[in-house]
C-alpha positions as CSV (number, residue, x, y, z in Angstrom):
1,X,106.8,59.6,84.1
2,X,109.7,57.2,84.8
3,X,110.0,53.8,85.6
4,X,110.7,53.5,89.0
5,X,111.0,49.6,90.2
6,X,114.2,49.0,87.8
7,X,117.4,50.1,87.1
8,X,118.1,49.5,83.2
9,X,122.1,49.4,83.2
10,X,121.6,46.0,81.8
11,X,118.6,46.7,79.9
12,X,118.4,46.3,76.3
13,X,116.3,47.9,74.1
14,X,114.5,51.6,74.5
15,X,111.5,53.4,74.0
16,X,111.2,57.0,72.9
17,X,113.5,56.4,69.8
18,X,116.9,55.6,71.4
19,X,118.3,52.4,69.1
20,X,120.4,49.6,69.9
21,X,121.4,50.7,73.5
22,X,124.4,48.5,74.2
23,X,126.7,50.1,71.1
24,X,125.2,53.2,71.0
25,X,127.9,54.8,72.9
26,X,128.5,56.8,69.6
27,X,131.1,59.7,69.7
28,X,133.0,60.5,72.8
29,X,131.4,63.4,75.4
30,X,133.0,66.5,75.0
31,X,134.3,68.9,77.5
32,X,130.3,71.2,77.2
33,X,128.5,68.0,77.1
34,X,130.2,66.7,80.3
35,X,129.5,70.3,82.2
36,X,125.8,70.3,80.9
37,X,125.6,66.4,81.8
38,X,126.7,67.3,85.3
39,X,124.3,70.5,85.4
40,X,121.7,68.0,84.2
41,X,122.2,65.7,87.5
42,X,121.9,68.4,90.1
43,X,118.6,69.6,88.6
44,X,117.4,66.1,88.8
45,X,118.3,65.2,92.5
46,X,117.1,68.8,93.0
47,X,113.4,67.9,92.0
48,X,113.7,65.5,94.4
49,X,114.5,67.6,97.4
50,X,112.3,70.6,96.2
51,X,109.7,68.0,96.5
52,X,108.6,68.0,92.6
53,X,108.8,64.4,92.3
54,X,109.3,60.9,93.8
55,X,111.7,58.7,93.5
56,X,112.5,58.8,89.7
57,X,109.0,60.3,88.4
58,X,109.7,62.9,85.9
59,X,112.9,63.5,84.1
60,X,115.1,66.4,82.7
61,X,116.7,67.0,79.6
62,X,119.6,69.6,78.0
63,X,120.3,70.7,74.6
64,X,124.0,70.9,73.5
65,X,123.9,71.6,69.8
66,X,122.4,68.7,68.2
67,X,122.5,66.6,71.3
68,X,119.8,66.2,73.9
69,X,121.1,64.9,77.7
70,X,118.6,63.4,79.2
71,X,117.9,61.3,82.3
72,X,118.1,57.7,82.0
73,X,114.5,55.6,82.9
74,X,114.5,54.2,86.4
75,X,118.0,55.3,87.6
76,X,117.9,56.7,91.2
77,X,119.2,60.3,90.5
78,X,121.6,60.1,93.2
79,X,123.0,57.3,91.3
80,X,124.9,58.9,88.1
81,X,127.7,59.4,87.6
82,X,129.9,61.5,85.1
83,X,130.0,58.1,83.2
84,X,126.7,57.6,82.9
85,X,125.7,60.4,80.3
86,X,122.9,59.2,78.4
87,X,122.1,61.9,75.0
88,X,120.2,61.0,71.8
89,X,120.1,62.9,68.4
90,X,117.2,64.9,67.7
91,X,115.8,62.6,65.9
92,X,115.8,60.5,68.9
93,X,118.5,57.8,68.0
94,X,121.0,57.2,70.9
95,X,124.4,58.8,70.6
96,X,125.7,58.6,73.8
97,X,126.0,56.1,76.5
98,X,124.4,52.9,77.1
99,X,121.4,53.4,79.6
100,X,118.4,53.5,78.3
101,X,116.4,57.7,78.0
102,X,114.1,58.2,79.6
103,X,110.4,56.9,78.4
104,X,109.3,60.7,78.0
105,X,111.6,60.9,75.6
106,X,109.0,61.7,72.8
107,X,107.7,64.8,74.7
108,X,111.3,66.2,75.6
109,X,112.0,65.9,71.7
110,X,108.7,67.5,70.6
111,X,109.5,70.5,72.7
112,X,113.0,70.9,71.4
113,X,111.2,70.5,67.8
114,X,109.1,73.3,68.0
115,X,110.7,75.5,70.6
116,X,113.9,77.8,70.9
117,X,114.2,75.4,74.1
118,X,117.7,74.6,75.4
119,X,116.0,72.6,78.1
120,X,113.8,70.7,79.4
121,X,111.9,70.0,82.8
122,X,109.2,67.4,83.5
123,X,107.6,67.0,87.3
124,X,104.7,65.0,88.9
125,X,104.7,67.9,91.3
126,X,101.9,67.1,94.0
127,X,99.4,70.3,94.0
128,X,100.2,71.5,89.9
129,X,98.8,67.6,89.2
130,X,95.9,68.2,91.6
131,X,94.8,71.4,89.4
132,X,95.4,68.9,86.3
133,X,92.6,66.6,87.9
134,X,90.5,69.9,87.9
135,X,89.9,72.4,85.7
136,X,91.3,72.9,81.5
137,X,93.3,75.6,82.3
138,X,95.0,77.1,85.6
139,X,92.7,80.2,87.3
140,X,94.6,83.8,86.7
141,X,95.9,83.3,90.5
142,X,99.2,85.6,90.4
143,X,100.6,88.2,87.6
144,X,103.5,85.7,87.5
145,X,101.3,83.5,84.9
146,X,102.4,86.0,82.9
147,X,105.9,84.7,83.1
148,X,105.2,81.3,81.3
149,X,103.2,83.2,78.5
150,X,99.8,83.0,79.9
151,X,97.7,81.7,81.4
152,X,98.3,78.1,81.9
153,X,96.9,75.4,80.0
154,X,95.8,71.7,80.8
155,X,97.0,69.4,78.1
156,X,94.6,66.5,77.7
157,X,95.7,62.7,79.2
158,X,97.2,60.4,77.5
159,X,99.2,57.3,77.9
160,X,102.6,58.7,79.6
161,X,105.6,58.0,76.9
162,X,103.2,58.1,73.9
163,X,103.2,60.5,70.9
164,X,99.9,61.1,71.6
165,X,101.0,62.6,74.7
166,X,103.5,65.1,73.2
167,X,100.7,66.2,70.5
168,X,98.6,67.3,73.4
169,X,101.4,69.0,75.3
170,X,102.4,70.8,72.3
171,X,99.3,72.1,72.0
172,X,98.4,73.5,75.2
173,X,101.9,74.9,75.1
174,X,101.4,77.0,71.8
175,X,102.4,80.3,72.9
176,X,103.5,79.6,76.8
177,X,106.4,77.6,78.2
178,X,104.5,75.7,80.6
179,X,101.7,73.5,80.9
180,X,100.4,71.3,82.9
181,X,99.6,67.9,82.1
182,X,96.1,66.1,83.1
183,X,96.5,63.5,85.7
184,X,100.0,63.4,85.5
185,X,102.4,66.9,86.2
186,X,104.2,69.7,84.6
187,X,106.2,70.0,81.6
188,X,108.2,74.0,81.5
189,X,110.8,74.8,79.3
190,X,113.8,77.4,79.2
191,X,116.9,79.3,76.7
192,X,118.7,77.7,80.5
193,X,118.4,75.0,82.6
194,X,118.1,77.3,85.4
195,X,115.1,79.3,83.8
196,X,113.1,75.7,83.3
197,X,113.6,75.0,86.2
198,X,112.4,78.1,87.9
199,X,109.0,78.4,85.9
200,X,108.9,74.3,87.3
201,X,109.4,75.8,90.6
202,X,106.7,79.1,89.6
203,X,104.4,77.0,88.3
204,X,103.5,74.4,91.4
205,X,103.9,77.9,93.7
206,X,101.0,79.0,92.0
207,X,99.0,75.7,92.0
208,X,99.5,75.6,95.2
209,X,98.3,79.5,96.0
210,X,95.2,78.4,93.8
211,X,94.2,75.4,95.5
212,X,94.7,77.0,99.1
213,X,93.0,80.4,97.7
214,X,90.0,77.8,96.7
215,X,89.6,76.2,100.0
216,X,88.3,78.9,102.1
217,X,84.7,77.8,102.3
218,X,81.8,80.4,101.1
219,X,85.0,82.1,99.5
220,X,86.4,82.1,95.6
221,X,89.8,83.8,94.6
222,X,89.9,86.9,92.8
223,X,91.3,86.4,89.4
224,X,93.4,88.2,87.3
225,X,92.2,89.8,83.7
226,X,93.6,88.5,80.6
227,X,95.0,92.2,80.4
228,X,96.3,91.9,83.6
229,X,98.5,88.7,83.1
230,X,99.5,90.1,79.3
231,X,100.4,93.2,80.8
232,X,102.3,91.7,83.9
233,X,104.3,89.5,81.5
234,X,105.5,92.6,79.5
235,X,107.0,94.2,82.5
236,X,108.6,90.8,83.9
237,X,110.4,90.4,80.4
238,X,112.6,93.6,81.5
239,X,112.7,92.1,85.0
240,X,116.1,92.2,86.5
241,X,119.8,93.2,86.8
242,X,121.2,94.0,83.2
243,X,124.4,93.2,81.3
């Protein structure tokens, strides 16, 4: 979730940890942070042309050492600029720029806290939000749950920004890099930006297969074994050209 009515460059104040905004420029952006910054923006207008989001719902964050890049709440994403890097510590204090993070900011950090994440992807995407609305966990669909871990968990609702929030994401992503999130999107992560994005991108394929699979009437899906998906997620983890 994002605010999307407002655009903070003149806002003071933060939720999600970041301190201070105005002089929290910090230390200067270095020649990786700058590249991962700009890597950060394409994702983000990217969401919006893939169709993952609207507007500014959802946001998308970057690990560079003990830095986290991370979109700014309510700027239009074809709106920043090189000079608008926005990155807090891990322990969520602002270190760079002066907009203020993004109000997911707790569940971007709680990720990075438990995970070997390098980053971060969070969507409203339309048909993985309908599943939320549906069932606790996503139906054994395709073998390529076994990408994300698993099978695919709902984390319970809570208010969006909130630590309670992250506590329920974290746990319906114990052992799985994706989750979806009741009534409200997708959360994946990845060692890459590229990788987070593409189990995003995998995960709302399959909602999508599910939910068309489920509306053939006097018809039901057939679902994939435990075994199956374990299995499946064995062989994808050789998947792919080597060295």
């Amino acid at each position: 979730m994002a605010e999307q009515r407002r655009d903070p460059r003149g806002e003071r104040g933060a939720r999600g940890g970041a301190q201070d905004v105005p002089e929290a420029r910090g230390k200067g952006v270095g020649a990786e942070e700058a590249r991962a910054w700009e890597e950060l923006v394409d994702a983000a207008r990217r969401t919006v042309s893939d169709g993952l989001v609207v507007g500014t719902s959802g946001n998308v964050s970057v690990r560079v050492g003990d830095t986290v890049l991370v979109t700014p709440s309510g700027v239009p994403y074809d709106r920043l600029t090189p000079d608008d890097v926005t990155g807090v510590g891990l322990d969520g204090r602002q270190v760079l720029g002066t907009l203020v993070p993004t109000s997911e900011l707790p569940m971007h950090l709680a990720v990075y806290g438990s995970t070997d994440a390098r980053a971060v992807v969070h969507t409203h995407a339309v048909h993985a939000t309908a599943v939320s609305t549906l069932v606790p966990e996503l139906p054994a669909i395709h073998y390529m749950a076994g990408a994300l871990g698993g099978s695919v968990r709902v984390a319970p609702y809570a208010t969006y920004g909130t630590e309670e929030l992250a506590e329920n994401m974290l746990r319906a992503l114990a052992d799985r890099s994706a989750c979806l999130l009741q009534n409200h999107g997708t959360i994946a992560y990845g060692t890459s930006l590229a990788q987070a994005y593409d189990r995003t991108a995998q995960l709302e394929w399959m909602c999508r297969l599910w939910l068309t699979a489920s509306s053939v009437p006097g018809l039901a899906p057939s679902l994939l074994s435990e075994d199956q998906v374990n299995e499946a997620g064995e062989r994808l983890r050789g998947y792919g050209q080597r060295g």
